[in-house]
C-alpha positions, -999 to +999 in steps of 0.1 A: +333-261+063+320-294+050+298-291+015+271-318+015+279-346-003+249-337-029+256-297-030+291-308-034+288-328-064+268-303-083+293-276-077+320-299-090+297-307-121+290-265-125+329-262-124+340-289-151+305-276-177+312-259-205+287-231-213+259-235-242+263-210-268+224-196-272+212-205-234+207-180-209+220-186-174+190-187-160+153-186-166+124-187-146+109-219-154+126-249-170+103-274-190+118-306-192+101-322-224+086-308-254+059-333-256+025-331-257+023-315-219+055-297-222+043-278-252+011-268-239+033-250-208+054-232-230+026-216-246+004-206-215+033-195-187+050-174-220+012-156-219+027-133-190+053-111-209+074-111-175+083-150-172+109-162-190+104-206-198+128-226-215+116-258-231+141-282-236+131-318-257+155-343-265+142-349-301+139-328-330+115-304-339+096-325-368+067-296-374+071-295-413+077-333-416+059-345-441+060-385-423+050-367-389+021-346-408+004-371-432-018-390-410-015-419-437+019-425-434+015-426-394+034-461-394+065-446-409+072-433-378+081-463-354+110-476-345+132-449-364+153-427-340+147-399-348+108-402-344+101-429-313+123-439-282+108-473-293+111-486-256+107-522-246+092-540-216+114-570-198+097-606-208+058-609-196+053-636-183+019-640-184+017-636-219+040-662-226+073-641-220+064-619-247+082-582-251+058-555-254+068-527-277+062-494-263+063-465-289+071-432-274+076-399-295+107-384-295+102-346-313+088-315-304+051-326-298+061-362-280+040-387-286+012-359-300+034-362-330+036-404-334+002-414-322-031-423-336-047-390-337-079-407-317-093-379-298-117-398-271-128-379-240-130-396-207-158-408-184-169-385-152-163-417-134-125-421-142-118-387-133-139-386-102-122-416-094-092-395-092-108-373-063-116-408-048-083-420-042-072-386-020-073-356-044-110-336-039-099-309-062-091-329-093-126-345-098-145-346-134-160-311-127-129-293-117-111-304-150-140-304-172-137-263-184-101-279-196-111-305-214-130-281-238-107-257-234-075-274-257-092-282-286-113-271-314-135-298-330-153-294-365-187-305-366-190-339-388-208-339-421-242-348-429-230-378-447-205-387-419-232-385-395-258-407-415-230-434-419-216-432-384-253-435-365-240-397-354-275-391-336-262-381-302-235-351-308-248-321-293-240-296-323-252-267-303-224-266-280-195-251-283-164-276-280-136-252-272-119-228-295-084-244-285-054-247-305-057-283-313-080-285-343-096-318-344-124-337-374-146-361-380-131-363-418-150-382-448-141-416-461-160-438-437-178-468-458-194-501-454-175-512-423-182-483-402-217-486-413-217-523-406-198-516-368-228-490-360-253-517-370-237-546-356-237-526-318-271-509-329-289-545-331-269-553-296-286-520-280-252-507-276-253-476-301-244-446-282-274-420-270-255-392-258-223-373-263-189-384-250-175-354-245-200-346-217-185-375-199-213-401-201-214-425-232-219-465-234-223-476-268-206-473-303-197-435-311-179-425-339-147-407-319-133-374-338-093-373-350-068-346-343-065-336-377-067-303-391-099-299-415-085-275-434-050-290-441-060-326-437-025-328-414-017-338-383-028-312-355-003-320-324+009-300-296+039-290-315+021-277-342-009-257-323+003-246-292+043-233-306+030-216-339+048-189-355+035-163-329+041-184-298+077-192-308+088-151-318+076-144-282+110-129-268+102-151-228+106-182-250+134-201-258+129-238-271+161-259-272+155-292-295+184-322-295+190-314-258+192-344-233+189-336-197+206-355-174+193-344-143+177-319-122+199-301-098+191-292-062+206-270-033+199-292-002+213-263+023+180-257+037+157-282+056+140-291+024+162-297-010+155-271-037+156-275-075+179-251-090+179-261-126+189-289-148+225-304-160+219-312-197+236-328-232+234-313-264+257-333-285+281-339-261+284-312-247+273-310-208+263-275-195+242-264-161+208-237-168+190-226-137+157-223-134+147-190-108+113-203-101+104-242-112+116-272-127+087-287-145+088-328-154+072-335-189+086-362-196+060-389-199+051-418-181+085-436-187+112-411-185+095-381-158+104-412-129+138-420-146+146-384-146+137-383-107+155-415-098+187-400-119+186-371-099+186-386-065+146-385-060+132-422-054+142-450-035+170-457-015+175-494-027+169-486-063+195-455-059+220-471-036+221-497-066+236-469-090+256-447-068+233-419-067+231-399-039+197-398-025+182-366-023+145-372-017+136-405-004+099-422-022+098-456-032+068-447-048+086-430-080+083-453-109+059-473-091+018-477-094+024-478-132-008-483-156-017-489-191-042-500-212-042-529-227-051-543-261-060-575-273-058-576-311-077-600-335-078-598-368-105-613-393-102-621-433-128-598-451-148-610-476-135-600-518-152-565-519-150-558-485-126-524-482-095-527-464-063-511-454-042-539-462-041-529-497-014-502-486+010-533-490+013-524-529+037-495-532+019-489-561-007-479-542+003-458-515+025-438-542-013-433-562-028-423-529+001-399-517-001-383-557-036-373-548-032-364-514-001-338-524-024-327-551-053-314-535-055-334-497-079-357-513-081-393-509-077-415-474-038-403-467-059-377-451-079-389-427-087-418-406-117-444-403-112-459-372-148-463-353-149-472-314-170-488-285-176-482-251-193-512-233-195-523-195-186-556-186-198-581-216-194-619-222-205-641-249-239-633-236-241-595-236-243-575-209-229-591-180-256-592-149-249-574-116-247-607-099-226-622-123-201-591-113-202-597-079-195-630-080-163-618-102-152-596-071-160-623-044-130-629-019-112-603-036-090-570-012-105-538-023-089-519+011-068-499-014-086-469-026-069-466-058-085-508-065-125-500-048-123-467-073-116-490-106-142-517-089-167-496-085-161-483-125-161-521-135-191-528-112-212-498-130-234-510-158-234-470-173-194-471-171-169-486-202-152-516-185-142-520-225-133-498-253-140-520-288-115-501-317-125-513-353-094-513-372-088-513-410-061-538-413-046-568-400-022-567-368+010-592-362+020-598-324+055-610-323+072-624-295+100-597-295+086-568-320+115-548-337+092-515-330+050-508-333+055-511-369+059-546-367+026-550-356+010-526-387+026-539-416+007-564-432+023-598-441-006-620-445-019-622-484-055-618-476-073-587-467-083-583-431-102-558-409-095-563-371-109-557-338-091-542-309-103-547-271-092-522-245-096-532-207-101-490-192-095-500-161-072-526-155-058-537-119-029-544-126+002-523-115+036-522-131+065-501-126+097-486-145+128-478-130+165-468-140+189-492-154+221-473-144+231-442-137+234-436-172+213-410-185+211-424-219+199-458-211+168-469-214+146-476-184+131-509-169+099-508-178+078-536-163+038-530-167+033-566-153+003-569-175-024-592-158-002-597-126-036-590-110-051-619-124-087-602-121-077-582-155-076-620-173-114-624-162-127-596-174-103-595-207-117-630-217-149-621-214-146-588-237-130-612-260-158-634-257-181-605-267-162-599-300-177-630-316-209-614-310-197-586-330-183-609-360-216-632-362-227-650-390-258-627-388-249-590-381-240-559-404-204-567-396-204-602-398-216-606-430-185-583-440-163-613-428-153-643-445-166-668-425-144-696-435-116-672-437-087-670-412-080-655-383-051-642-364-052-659-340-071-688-356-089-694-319-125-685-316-131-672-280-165-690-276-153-702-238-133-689-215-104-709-212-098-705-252-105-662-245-079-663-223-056-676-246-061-652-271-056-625-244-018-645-237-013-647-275-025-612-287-024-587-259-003-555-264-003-521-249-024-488-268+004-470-259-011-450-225+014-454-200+006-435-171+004-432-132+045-433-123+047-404-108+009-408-092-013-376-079-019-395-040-011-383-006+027-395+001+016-418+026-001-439-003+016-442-028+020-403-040+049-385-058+033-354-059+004-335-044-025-315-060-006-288-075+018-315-089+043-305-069+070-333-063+069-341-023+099-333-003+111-310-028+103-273-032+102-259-066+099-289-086+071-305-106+058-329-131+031-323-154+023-349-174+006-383-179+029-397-146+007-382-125-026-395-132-037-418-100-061-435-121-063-445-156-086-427-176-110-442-201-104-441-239-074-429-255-056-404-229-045-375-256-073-355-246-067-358-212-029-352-212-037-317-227-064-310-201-041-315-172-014-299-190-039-263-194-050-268-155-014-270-144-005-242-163-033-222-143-022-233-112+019-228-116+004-188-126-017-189-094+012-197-073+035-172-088+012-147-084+000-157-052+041-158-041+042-197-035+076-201-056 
C-alpha cells in the first residue's frame, strides 16, 4: 500500500523527531502564537477544567521586563531580537522605492507587548462592513458585547477631562470588567489643550462616545496602562496571570518555533493533527486531539499556511511543498493603515518629547518613575481625530466625493463597503494622531526606532494622518521553504491610486490644524522647520508629502480574510480554515475589512468571540 505523498512525509518527519522533554503527546487544542489573540484563547478554552491547550510563542515571555512594562521606554523595544521580528516590506514604489519597517512583537503578549498602548474602538460602520462583504453574523452588534467585554477602562480625572474637552464619555456605563486594564492617565498640557481647541473652532470636537461605535471629531482615546501600577497592561500580562498559568489544562511553551501544521489527508478532506516545532534546535511533533488554532498575526498565520502546504499551487510548487489545500487567496487581500508623518518645530516653551534626547533626562525621569510611578515614564499624551473626508477647505462636500469615485469599479464587495465608509460624512475616512516628538522617514529604516529617535536639534511636536480605509491591497507570501525566513511582505501601499486622493487631501487639512491663528498653531514656530519642509497647500505638493513621509501604524491585517471561498476567503464564520477540518486562525488575518482606529481593541474582541464559538462547537460535537 502506497502512503500519500503528504501522510508520507509526516510519518517520516514523526520517525526522525526527537521528543521534547516537558510536552505532552498530545493536547486538545494547539495555539500557535502567544500574542495578543493567542493569549486571550489560552485563558478562556483553559476555563473548562476538561480541555487541555498548549500555547506555544516563538519569543520569550517578557512579563516582568522592565523595557516591555515602562510605557516610556516603549522605543527600546524595536528592532532588538528578542522584542520585534522587525519585518521589512520589498521597495514601494510609489513612495519612491522606500522600505517600510514593520514592527511585530515577538514575546508572550505579541505585539500587545511592543505597541503604542492606544486603545481606540472601531466605527459600527467598519464592522458592519464586515457582514457586508459575505459574513451576516460578524456585524457591529454581534461583536459589540466583546468589545466591552476585554477590558477594563478607569474613568479620566476631572482635570483630564477639563483639558482634553472630555464632554462626551458616558461615565454611567459600565465599560467591561475585563482583564486588560486601560487609563486615561494625567500629564496632558498645553498641546492637548491646544489640539481640542484647534478641532473645537473647526466643529470637529467629538459629541459622543467612541466606544459606542459612533464618533467624528477630536476625542481624547484611553491607553492600556494599568492605573494602579502605571505599567504596561498587555495580553500577556492580564489574561496569563498567576492563576491562569497554575491552571493544571495549561501548558505555555516560550522560545518554541513551529514549523508547520501537520495533517492526515486519508479522508476526503485533510485533517490537522498537530504541529512539527523547534525549540533550540531541536524538532519534535505534539498533536493536537481537537484544533489547531493560527495566532500568528497578519504576517506569519499565511506563512505558516503556505509552509504547511495550504495556499497556492504556484506559490508552493515554487518551494517544494506539497500542496495540501489549494487557496490562492492565503496571504492575499492584505491591508494596513497608513501613516503620513509631519513634523513641526515648536515654539521655546512649547513642551515636547524631544527633550528625551538628553540621557540626563530620561535617567531623572526613570529615578522618579522607580520611586513612586510619578512623572511622564508612566503614561502617555497622545490625543487623536476622527474626521470624514477633509481638504484644505474642511469638510469635503458630497459632490465633491462623488466626483472622487466617478469612473471608478466598485463590483467588489469588499471596495463598495470601504466606499460607502469614505462616502459617509458621520464615518472617519481619517484618523489625525498628535504626537509629542519629531519623526525621521528613512529610505531603508534599520527598525521603528529609527523613525522615534530624535536627531534634529530643535524641538518638535508632529502630526500623524491615518487613511481607515484605504483601497489598496497587498499581500505576503513565503520566501522559501524555510521556516525561519522572513516572509515577502508587499502591502503595495497606494497601488490603488484612489488612496493618494484622499491621502493628499487629509494632508491638506493638516495646515488647517497648524494655522497661524488656532490654539495649536500658535504653539508652532511659524518660521520654524518642518520635516518635510513642503507645505501641502495644493494637491500636487500633498501628494508628495504622502511619497516622502508615508509609513505604516503597524495594523496589518486581512491575509487570512473572513469571505466566502469563492471571494477571496481563507476561512469562514467560525474561522475555520476552508478545505481543512480542525484547523483555524484567530487573529488579525482574518478581518475582511480594516477597522477604524488602532486595531488592539479589536484583536481582543475577536479573540473573546472565537473563544465562544471554538466552546460552542465542542460542546455542540463539531470537532
Amino acid at each position: 500500500m502506497k502512503l500519500p505523498i503528504v501522510l508520507l512525509s509526516q510519518v517520516i518527519a514523526m520517525a526522525s523527531a526527537v521528543p521534547l522533554a516537558g510536552l505532552e503527546q498530545s493536547y486538545d487544542y494547539v495555539i500557535v502564537g502567544g500574542g495578543t489573540a493567542g493569549c486571550v484563547l489560552a485563558n478562556r478554552l483553559t476555563e473548562d477544567a476538561d480541555v487541555r491547550v498548549l500555547l506555544l510563542e516563538a519569543g520569550g515571555d517578557k512579563t516582568t521586563d522592565p523595557v516591555v512594562l515602562t510605557p516610556g521606554l516603549v522605543a527600546g523595544v524595536y528592532g532588538k531580537d528578542e522584542y520585534d521580528w522587525n519585518f521589512e516590506s520589498v521597495p514601494q514604489s510609489t513612495l519612491h522605492n522606500r522600505i517600510i519597517n514593520q514592527a511585530r512583537g515577538k514575546m508572550l503578549g505579541g505585539s500587545s507587548g511592543i505597541n503604542f498602548m492606544m486603545l481606540v474602538y472601531p466605527s459600527k460602520a467598519s464592522i458592519d462592513a464586515w457582514a457586508a462583504v459575505g459574513n451576516p453574523n460578524w456585524d457591529y452588534e454581534a461583536l459589540k458585547p466583546y468589545i466591552k467585554k476585554f477590558a477594563t477602562v478607569d474613568v479620566p480625572s476631572a482635570n483630564t477631562k477639563d483639558i482634553c474637552h472630555i464632554t462626551y464619555n458616558n461615565d454611567t456605563v459600565a465599560y467591561g470588567n475585563g482583564p486588560v486594564h486601560a487609563s486615561f492617565g494625567e500629564g496632558y498640557g498645553i498641546t492637548n489643550e491646544g489640539w481640542y481647541k484647534t478641532f473645537e473652532s473647526l466643529d470637529l470636537l467629538s459629541k459622543t462616545d467612541q466606544r459606542d461605535g459612533e464618533a467624528l471629531g477630536a476625542f481624547q482615546n484611553g491607553n492600556s496602562i494599568d492605573p494602579a501600577t502605571k505599567t504596561r497592561a498587555f495580553s500577556a500580562v492580564a489574561y496569563l496571570t498567576a492563576e491562569v498559568r497554575a491552571r493544571e489544562n495549561l501548558k505555555i511553551l516560550t522560545n518554541a518555533h513551529v514549523n508547520k501544521v501537520l495533517f492526515d489527508t486519508t479522508g476526503s478532506e485533510p485533517v490537522a493533527t498537530g504541529v512539527e516545532i523547534n525549540v533550540n534546535g531541536t524538532v519534535s511533533q505534539v498533536s493536537a486531539n481537537l484544533e489547531v488554532i493560527l495566532s500568528a498575526g497578519a504576517l506569519q498565520s499565511p506563512q505558516i499556511l503556505e509552509l504547511s502546504g495550504v495556499g497556492s499551487t504556484e506559490i508552493l510548487s515554487q518551494h517544494s511543498i506539497p500542496v495540501v489545500v489549494e487557496n490562492p487567496a492565503v496571504g492575499e487581500g492584505m491591508q494596513d493603515h497608513p501613516i503620513v508623518c509631519q513634523s513641526f518645530e515648536v515654539n521655546e516653551g512649547t513642551p515636547s518629547g524631544d527633550i528625551l534626547r538628553d540621557p540626563a533626562v530620561v535617567e531623572a525621569l526613570m529615578a522618579m518613575y522607580t520611586a513612586d510611578r510619578s512623572g511622564p515614564m508612566g503614561q502617555l499624551t497622545i490625543s487623536c481625530a476622527y474626521t470624514p473626508l477633509v481638504n484644505k477647505t474642511g469638510v469635503v462636500s458630497n459632490e465633491c466625493v462623488q466626483d472622487l469615485f466617478a469612473g471608478r469599479d466598485f463590483s467588489n464587495p469588499a471596495r463598495a463597503a470601504v466606499r460607502d465608509i469614505v462616502a459617509n460624512p458621520n464615518e472617519a475616512t481619517f484618523q489625525y494622531i498628535l504626537f509629542p516628538t519629531q519623526v525621521h522617514i528613512a529610505d531603508h529604516p534599520e527598525s521603528m526606532a529609527t523613525h522615534l529617535i530624535p536627531r534634529e536639534p530643535e524641538n518638535f511636536l508632529s502630526i500623524l494622518t491615518v487613511l481607515n480605509s484605504p483601497f489598496s491591497r497587498g499581500s505576503v507570501h513565503i520566501a522559501s521553504s524555510d521556516p525561519k525566513a522572513a516572509p515577502v511582505w508587499d502591502p503595495k501601499y497606494n497601488d490603488d491610486d484612489l488612496d493618494l486622493e484622499l491621502f493628499a487631501r487629509g494632508v491638506q487639512f493638516v495646515e488647517n490644524l497648524v494655522a497661524p491663528d488656532t490654539a495649536l498653531g500658535k504653539l508652532v514656530n511659524q518660521s520654524g522647520r518642518r520635516l518635510p519642509q513642503l507645505k501641502g497647500d495644493d494637491l500636487e505638493t500633498a501628494k508628495e508629502i504622502v511619497r516622502q513621509r508615508m509609513i505604516s501604524v503597524f495594523h496589518v491585517s486581512g491575509s487570512c480574510a473572513m469571505r466566502p471561498r469563492e471571494e477571496g476567503g481563507v476561512v469562514n464564520e467560525r474561522l475555520q480554515v476552508y478545505g481543512a477540518k480542525n484547523l483555524r486562525v484567530v487573529d488579525a488575518s482574518i478581518f475582511p475589512v480594516e477597522p477604524s482606529g488602532n486595531i488592539q481593541s479589536v484583536v481582543y474582541s475577536v479573540a473573546e468571540r472565537a473563544a465562544d464559538l471554538i466552546k460552542e462547537d465542542r460542546a455542540a460535537g463539531k470537532v
